[in-house]
C-alpha positions in Angstrom: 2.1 -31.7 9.0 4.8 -30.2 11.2 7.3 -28.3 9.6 10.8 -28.6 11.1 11.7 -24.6 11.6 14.9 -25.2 12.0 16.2 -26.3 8.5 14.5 -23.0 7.3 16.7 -21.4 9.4 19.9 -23.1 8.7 19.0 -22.4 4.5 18.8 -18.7 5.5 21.9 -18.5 6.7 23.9 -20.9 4.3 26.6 -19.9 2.4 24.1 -20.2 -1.5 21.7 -18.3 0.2 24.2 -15.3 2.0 26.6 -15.1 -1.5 22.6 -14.9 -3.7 21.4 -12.5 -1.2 24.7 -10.4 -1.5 25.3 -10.6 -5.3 21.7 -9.1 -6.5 22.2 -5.9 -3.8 26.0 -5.5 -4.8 24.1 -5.5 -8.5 21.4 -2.7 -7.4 23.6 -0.6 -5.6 25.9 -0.8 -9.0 23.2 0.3 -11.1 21.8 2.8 -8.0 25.3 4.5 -8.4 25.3 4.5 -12.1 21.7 5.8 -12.2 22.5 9.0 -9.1 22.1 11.8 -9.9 25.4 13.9 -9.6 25.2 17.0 -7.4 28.1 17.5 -5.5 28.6 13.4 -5.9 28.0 12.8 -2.0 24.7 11.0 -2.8 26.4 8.3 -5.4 29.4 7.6 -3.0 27.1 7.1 0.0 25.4 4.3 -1.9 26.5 0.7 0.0 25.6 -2.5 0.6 24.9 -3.3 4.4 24.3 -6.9 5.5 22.1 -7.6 8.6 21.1 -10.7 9.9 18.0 -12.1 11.7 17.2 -15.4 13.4 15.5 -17.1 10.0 17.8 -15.6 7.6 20.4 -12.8 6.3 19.1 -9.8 4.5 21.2 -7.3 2.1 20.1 -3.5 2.5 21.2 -1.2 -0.4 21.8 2.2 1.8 22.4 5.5 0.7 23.4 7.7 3.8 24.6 11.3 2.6 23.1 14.0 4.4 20.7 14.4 1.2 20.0 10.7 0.4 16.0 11.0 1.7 15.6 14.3 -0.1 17.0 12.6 -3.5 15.7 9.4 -3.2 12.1 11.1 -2.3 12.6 12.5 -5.6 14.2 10.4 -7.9 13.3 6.9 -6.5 17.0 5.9 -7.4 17.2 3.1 -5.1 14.1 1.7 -5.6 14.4 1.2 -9.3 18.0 0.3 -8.7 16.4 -3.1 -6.6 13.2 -3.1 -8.9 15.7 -3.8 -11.8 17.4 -6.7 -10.2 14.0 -8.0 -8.8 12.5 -8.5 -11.8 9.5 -5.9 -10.2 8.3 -3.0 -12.1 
């Protein structure tokens, strides 16, 4: 059986797959935001969606780049069970 690599490719990038991939991390970093903790508030407001893309398909990253993001999240594990909760993982 050969698999033809190129529709694979082409569903990666289509239009269902980039608005899916895109709703569920707008959704994490919502609940990542709602779910910061609140210092000073630079950690919450750093928390964004960035969308990369690769040859097979687009990816969403839920960021969070304040100058304390890896201290928090090493703590907390904010984001993690921010995209756990859309996920349906633990």
């Amino acid at each position: 059986m050969k698999w033809d690599e190129s529709f694979f490719d082409r569903l990666g990038h289509s239009p269902a797959a980039v608005q899916a991939v895109t709703q569920k991390a707008n959704q994490a970093a919502a609940i990542a935001r709602a779910t910061a903790p609140v210092d000073t508030g630079a950690y919450r407001a750093s928390i964004h969606v960035e969308m990369r893309s690769t040859a097979h398909r687009v990816i969403a990253v839920v960021v969070a780049d304040a100058a304390d993001a890896t201290i928090v999240e090493s703590k907390t594990g904010n984001l993690v069970r921010a995209m756990n909760a859309v996920s349906g993982g633990r």
